[in-house]
C-alpha positions as CSV (number, residue, x, y, z in Angstrom):
1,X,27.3,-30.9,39.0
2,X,25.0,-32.2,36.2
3,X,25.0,-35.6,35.3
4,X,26.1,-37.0,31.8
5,X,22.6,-36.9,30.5
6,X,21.4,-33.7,31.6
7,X,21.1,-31.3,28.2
8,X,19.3,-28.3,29.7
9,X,22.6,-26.3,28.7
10,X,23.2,-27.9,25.7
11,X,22.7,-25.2,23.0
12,X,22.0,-27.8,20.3
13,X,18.9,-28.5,22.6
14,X,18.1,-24.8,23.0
15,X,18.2,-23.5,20.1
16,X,15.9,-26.6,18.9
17,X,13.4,-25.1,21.4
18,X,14.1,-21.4,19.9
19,X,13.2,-22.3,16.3
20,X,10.3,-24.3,17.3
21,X,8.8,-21.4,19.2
22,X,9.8,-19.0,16.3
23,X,7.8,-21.3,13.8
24,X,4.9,-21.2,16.5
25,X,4.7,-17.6,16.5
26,X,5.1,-17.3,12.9
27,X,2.2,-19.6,12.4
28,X,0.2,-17.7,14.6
29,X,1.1,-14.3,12.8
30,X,0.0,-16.3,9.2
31,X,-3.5,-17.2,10.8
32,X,-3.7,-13.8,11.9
33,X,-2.9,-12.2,8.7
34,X,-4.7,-14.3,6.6
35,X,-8.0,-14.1,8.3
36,X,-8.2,-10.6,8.3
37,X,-7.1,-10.4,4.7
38,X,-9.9,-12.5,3.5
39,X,-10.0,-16.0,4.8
40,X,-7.5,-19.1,3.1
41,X,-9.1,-19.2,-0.1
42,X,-8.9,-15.6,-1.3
43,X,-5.3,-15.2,-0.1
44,X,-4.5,-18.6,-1.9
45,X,-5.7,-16.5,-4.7
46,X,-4.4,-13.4,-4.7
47,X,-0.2,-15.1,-3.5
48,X,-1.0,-17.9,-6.1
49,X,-0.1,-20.4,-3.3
50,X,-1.6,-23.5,-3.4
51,X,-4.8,-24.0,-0.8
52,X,-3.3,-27.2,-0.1
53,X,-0.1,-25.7,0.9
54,X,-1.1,-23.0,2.5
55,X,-3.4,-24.8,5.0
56,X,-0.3,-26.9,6.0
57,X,1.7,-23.8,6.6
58,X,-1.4,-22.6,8.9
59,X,-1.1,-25.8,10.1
60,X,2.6,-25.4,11.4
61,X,4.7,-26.3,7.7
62,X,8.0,-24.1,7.5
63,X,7.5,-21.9,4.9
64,X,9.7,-21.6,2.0
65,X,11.0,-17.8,1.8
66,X,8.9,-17.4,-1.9
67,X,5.9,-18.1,-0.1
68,X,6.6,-16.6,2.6
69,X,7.2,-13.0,0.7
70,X,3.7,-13.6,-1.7
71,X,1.9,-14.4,1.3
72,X,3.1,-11.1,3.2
73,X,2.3,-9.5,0.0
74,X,-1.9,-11.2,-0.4
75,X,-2.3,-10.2,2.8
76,X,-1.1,-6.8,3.2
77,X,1.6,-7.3,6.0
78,X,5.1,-6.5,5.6
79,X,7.8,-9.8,5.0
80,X,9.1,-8.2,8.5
81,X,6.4,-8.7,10.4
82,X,5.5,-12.1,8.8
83,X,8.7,-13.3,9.4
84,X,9.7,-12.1,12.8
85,X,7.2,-10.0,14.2
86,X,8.8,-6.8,14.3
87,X,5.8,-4.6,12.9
88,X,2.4,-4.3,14.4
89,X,0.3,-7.3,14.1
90,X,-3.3,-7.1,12.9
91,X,-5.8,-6.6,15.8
92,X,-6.9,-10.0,17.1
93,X,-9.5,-7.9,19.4
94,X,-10.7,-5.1,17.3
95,X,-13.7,-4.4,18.0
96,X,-16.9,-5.6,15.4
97,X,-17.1,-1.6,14.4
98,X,-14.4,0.5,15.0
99,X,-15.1,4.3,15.1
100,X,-13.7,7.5,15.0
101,X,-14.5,11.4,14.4
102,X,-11.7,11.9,12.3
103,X,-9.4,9.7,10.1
104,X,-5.9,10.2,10.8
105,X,-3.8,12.1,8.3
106,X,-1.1,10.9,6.5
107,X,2.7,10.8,8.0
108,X,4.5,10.7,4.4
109,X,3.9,9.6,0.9
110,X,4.6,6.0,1.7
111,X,2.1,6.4,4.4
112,X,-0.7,7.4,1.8
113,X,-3.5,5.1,0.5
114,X,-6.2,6.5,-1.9
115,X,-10.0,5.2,-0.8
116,X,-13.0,6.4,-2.7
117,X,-16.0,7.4,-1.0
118,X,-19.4,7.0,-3.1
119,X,-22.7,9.6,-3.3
120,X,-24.7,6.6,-3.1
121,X,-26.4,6.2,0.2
122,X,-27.4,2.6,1.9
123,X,-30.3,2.6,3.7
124,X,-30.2,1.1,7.6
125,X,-33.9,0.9,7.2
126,X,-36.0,-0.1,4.7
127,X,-33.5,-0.1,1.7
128,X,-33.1,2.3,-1.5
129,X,-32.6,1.9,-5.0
130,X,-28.5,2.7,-5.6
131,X,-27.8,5.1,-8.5
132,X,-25.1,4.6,-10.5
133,X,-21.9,3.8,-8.8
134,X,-19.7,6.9,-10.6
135,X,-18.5,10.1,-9.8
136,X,-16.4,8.8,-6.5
137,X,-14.2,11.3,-4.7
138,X,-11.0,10.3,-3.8
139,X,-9.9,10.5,0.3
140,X,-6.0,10.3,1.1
141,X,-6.2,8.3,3.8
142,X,-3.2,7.0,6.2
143,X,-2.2,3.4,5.9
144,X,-1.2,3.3,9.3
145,X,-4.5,4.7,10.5
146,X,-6.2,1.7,8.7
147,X,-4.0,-1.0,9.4
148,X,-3.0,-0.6,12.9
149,X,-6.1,1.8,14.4
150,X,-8.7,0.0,12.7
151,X,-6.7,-3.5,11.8
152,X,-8.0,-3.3,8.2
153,X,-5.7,-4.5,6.1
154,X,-7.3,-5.0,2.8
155,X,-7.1,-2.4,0.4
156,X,-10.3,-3.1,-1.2
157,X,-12.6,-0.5,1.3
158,X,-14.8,2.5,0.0
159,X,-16.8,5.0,2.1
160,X,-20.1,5.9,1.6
161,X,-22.9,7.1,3.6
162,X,-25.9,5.3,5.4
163,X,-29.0,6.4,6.0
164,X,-31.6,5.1,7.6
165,X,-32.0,4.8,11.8
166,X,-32.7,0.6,11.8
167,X,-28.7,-0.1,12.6
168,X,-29.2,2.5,15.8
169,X,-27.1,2.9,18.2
170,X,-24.0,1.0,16.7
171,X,-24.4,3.1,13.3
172,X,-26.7,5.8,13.3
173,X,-28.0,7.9,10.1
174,X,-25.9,10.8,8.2
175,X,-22.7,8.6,9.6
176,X,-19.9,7.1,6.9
177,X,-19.2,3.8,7.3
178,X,-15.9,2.1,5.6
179,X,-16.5,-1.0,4.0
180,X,-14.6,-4.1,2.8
181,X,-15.3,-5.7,-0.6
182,X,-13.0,-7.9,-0.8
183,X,-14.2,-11.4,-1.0
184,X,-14.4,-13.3,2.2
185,X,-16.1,-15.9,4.4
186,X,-20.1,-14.7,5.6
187,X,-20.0,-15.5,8.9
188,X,-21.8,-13.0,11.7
189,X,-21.2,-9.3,11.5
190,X,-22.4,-6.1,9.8
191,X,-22.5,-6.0,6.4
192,X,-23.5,-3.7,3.6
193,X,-25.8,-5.5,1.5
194,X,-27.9,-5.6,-2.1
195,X,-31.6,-7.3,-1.3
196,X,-33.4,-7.8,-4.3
197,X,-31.3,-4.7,-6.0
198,X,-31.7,-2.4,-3.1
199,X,-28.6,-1.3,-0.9
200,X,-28.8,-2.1,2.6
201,X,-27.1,-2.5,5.6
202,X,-27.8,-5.2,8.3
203,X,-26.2,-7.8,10.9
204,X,-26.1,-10.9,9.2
205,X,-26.3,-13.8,12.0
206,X,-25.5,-17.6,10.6
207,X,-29.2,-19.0,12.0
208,X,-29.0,-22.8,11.3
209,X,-27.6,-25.1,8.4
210,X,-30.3,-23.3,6.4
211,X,-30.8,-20.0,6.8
212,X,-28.9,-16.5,7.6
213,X,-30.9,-14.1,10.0
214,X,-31.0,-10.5,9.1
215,X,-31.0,-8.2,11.9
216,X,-31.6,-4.4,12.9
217,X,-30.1,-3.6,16.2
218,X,-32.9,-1.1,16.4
219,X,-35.4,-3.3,17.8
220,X,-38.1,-1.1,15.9
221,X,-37.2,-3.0,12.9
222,X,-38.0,-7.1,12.8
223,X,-35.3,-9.8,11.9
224,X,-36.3,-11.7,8.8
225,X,-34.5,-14.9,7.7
226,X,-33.3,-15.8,3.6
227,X,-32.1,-19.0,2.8
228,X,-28.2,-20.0,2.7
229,X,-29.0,-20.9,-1.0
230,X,-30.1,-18.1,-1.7
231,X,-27.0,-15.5,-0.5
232,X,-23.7,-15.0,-2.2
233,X,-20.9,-12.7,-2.6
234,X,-21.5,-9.8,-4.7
235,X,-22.1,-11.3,-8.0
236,X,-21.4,-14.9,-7.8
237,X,-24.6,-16.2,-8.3
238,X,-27.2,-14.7,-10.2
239,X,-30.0,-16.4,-8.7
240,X,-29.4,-15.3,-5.1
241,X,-31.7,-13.0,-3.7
242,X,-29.4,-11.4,-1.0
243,X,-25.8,-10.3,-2.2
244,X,-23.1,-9.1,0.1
245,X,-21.2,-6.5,-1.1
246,X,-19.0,-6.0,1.7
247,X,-18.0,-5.9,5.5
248,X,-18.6,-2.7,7.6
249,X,-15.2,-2.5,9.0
250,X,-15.3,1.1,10.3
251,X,-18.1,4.4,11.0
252,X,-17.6,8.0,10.9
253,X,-18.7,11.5,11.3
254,X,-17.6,13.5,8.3
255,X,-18.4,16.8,7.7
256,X,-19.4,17.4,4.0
């Protein structure tokens, strides 16, 4: 017989416990979302929620239901799966490059997302000269394919194609790679990149307080450092000699 102040059945007590785990999971799902969608400061951006608030609501804050369903919205996710979990979450182990032969074709119109893939060809070596960035085809390309295969869920990606063997073996010349534009932290990875107004791609590696290594995984090719300074996202800075233009989030093997 339980004494007076034993509550483990009071459901007062219990369900005290349930919301406070449903608010823990719903945290995590936020910090999930939101780092694959661009890092804090972009999604503050694009859901017009303060930064201020939206760190506390990483932090653990209820959310109020408006900034829950912005939120959702910035950062790609359904208010579903923000809110309860019932879709499937972003990859938290995808790996750095995803790859496949063949992108997945659509299920339904809902299913659809248009991405554009450019003539223009990066060079994983030495670097080229971009022409002009026109004449894009368009490619039909399955949001659940994106999402849940390749846990992309930005919709600012393009194709194009590298060439160029100094990214060999993890991307190798005449391949497609997918890439993310949309704004985000630099922080180690592959990235597609403008160096002195010629396309490249490279692993960008964060060296010390002062510098940013860039790297060829073919060891052919030598690492060669640029100061933090000096590197900036696309346009931001006029001055900067190394611009990111986005994240290699994806290779392929496309025949055309």
């Amino acid at each position: 017989m339980a004494s007076e102040t034993d509550t483990s059945d009071d459901p007062v007590e219990f369900r005290s416990y349930r919301n406070d785990q449903e608010l823990s999971e719903r945290t995590e799902r936020l910090k999930t979302a939101v780092r694959q969608a661009g890092g804090n400061t972009q999604v503050s951006i694009r859901s017009h929620v303060p930064l201020n608030t939206l760190n506390r609501y990483i932090a653990g804050r209820e959310m109020k239901v408006s900034a829950l369903v912005a939120l959702a919205k910035a950062c790609g996710v359904s208010v579903e799966w923000l809110a309860k979990g019932v879709e499937v979450a972003p990859s938290e182990e995808a790996a750095e490059v995803q790859t496949s032969a063949t992108i997945a074709a659509p299920t339904g119109e809902d299913d659809v997302m248009p991405v554009k893939f450019f003539e223009v060809e990066p060079s994983a070596g030495l670097g080229v000269y971009p022409s002009e960035w026109v004449d894009a085809q368009d490619f039909h390309v399955s949001k659940k394919f994106i999402r849940q295969v390749l846990g992309v869920w930005s919709s600012c990606i393009f194709f194009v194609r590298v060439q160029g063997d100094s990214m060999t073996p993890t991307i190798r010349s005449g391949e497609t790679i997918l890439v993310d534009y949309s704004p985000q932290d630099i922080v180690d990875g592959i990235f597609m990149l403008s160096l002195h107004g010629r396309l490249i791609v490279k692993r960008l590696s964060i060296k010390d307080m002062h510098n940013i290594s860039v790297i060829s995984d073919n060891p052919r090719y030598n690492t060669f450092d640029v100061p933090i300074k000096k590197v900036c996202w696309a346009s931001a800075d006029p001055d900067a000699d190394l611009r990111v233009v986005g994240k290699v989030v994806g290779r392929f093997e496309m025949g055309f």
